[in-house]
N, C-alpha and C positions, 0 to 999 in steps of 0.2 A: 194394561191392555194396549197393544199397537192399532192403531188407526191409520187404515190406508188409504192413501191419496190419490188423485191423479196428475201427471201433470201432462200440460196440453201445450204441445211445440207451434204456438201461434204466432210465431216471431218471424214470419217467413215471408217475404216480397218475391221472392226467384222460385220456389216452389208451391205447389197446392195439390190437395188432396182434391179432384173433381167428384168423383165417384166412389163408390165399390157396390159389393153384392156379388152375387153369386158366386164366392170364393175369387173374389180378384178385387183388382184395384187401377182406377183410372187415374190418372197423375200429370202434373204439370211441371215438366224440369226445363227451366229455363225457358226456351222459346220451343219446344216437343211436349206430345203427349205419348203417355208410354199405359202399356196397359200389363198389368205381372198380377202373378197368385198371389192372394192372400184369402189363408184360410181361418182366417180369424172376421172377416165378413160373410156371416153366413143367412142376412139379410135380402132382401130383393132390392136391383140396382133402383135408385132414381130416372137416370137420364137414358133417355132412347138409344135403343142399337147402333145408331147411327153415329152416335158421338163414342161410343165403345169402337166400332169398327173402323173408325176415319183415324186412328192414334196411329201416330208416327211410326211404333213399332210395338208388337206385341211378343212377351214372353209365353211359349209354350209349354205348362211343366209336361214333364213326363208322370206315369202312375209310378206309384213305389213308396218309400220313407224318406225316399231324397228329396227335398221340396227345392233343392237350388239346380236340380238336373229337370235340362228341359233345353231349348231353344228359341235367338231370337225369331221371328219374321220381321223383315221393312216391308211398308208400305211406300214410304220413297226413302230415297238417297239422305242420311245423318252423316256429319260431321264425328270423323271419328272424338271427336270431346267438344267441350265447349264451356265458357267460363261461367260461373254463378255466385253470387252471391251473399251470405249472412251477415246483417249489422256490420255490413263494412269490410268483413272477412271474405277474399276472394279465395274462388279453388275453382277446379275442372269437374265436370263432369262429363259419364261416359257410361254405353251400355258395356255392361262386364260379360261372358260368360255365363254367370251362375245367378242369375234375374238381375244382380242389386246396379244401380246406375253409379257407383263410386262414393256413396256418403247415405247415411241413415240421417235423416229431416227427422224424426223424434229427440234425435241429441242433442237437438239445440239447446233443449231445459237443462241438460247438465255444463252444455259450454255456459252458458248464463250462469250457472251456480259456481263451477270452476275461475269464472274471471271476476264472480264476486267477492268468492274469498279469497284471491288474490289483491283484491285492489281492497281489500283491511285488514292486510299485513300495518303494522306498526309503522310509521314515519323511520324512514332510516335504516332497517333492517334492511341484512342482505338479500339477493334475490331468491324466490323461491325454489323449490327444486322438489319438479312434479315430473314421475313416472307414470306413461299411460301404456298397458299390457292391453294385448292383442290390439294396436295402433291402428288396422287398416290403412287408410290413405290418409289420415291424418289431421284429421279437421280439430279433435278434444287436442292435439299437441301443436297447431299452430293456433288453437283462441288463446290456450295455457303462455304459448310464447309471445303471443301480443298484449297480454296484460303484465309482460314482463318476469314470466316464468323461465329458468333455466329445463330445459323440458328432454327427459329421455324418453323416446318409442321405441318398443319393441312391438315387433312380428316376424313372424315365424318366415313368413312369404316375402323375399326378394323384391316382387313383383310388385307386392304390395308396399313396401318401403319404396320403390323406385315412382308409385302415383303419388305417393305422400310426399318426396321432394320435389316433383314437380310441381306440385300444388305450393309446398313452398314458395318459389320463386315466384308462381302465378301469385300470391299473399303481399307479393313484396319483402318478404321477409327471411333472406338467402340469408342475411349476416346474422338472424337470431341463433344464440346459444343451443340449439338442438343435435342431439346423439340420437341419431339414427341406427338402431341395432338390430341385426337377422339373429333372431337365436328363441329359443322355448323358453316362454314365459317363467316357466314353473322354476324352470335349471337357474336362470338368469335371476329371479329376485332372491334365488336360497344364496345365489353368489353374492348377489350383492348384503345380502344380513353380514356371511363368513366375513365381509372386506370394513364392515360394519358401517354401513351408507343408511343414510337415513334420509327420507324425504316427505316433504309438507303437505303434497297430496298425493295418492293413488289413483287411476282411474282404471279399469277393468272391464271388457267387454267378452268374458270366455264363449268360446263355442259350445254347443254341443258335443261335436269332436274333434279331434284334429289331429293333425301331425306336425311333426318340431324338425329345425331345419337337418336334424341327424335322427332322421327315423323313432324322435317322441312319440309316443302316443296318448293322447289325452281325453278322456272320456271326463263329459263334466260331477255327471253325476257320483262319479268316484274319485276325482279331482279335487273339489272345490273346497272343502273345508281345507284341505292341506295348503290350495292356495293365499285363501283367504288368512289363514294362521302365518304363512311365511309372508304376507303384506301387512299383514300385525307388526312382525318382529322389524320391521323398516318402516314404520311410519314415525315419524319425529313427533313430539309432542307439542296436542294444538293441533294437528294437521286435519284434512277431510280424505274421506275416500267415498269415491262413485262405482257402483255396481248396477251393470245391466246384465239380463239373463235374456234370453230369446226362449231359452226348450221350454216348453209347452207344459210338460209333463210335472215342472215346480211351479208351488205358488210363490206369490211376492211375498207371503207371510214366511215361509221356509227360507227363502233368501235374508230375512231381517234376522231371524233367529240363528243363522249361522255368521251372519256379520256380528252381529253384536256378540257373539260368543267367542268370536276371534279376536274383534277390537275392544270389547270388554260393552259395558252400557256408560259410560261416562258422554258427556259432550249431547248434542242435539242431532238427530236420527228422521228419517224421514224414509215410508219407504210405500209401493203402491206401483202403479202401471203407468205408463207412458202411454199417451195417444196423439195419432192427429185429426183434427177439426177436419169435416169439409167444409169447403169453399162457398158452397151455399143453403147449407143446410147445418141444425143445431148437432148433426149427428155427431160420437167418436169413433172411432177405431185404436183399438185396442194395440197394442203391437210388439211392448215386452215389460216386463215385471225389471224394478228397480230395488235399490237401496241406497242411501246416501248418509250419510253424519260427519259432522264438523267439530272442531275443538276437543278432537278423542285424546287420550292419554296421550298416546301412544307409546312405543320404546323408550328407554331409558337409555340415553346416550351413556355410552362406557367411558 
């Protein structure tokens, strides 16, 4: 029987969860309060109007199925970015377009897990060499390179590669070993089985949808197994892979049961929701369904 867990991104000095309720969420990025939907608080807020209405800026969604279409409003004048940071790992932050401020505060749980099993690699052994798909800005592929991972990102988005190496530099870490790559996930790791590359962790964050930088189109729920089978056939043996889902529509039990079907049941598995704490109060928030395992078979080097 799988038993699910949670895990709670408590690790956080530069951000905090103040608030939520009423399908939103009140938030602490760096020295801003920001206020964006989330429909996963469908509780009644804590704190008075007044602390909801005074936030630095708020996100407006729009109605529909889109939940990242909408707008911001300022209440004053932000800095278009600003630096922040996790255990010592610096990046920027920034409001985006599409609600998110340039980094999901939930993933800290999997950078902790990612740079744990990097730091018991063997004495000696070479460096490792971890693929993070659909990269965003970058944060699981600069802790991956600071615990000394040879580290490839991919996304699909330009744009998004282009905050990612900025945040590089903002990390201090311009000279780490990192392949920054624009291309479809899906195209890019069946390339790399063909070239027969194998690597020691995977990390995965698919959308819902998307499109690939040559007019891919990716829909997850008709995607995923095929991905998750072509990150089987390149995972080195021994290796871990991380899987986070956002859509709503699957549980974390359907994510466990299609990883372990790809990566086989060998090695140790973990798999359950992600939340974060508020700041002063026992609550969670809920925010997306994981899977994770370590010391999988994996591929049989040719």
């Amino acid at each position: 029987m799988t038993e699910l867990s949670l895990l709670i991104a408590d690790d956080w000095a530069d951000y905090a969860l103040l608030d939520s309720g009423d399908g939103r969420k009140l938030e602490r990025a760096g020295g801003y309060a920001f206020v964006r939907p989330e429909p996963q608080a469908l509780w009644r807020p804590r704190l008075d109007s007044a602390r909801w209405d005074g936030a630095d800026a708020i996100f407006a969604g729009q109605s529909g199925d889109d939940e990242d279409a909408g707008r911001w409003r300022f209440n004053r004048p932000l800095p278009e970015r600003w630096p922040m940071a996790w255990a010592g790992l610096k990046f920027l932050s920034r409001p985006t377009p599409f609600r998110h401020l340039a980094f999901f505060p939930e993933h800290s749980v999997h950078w902790r897990f990612a740079k744990s099993r990097l730091a018991a690699r063997a004495p000696g052994a070479p460096p490792a060499e971890v693929l993070n798909l659909f990269g965003y800005t970058g944060l699981a592929s600069l802790a991956c390179a600071s615990a000394g991972a040879r580290t490839t990102h991919v996304d699909a988005s330009k744009k998004a590669i282009g905050m990612a190496r900025d945040n590089q530099i903002e990390a201090g870490l311009a000279e780490a070993p990192i392949r920054w790559i624009a291309d479809d996930a899906l195209t890019f790791v069946k390339r790399e089985g063909r070239r027969g590359r194998r690597y020691d962790g995977i990390i995965l964050d698919p959308p819902k949808y998307g499109r690939g930088p040559n007019g891919e189109i990716w829909r997850l729920e008709e995607g995923l197994g095929e991905l998750l089978d072509a990150c089987a056939a390149i995972l080195a043996p021994g290796g871990f892979v991380i899987a986070t889902l956002y859509a709503v529509r699957l549980s974390a039990l359907s994510l466990a049961s299609a990883a372990r079907d790809a990566f086989g049941a060998a090695g140790t598995w973990e798999s359950g929701e992600m939340c974060l704490p508020h700041a002063s109060d026992d609550r969670l928030l809920s925010t997306a369904i994981f899977t994770r395992g370590s010391g999988l078979s994996g591929a049989l080097l040719p």
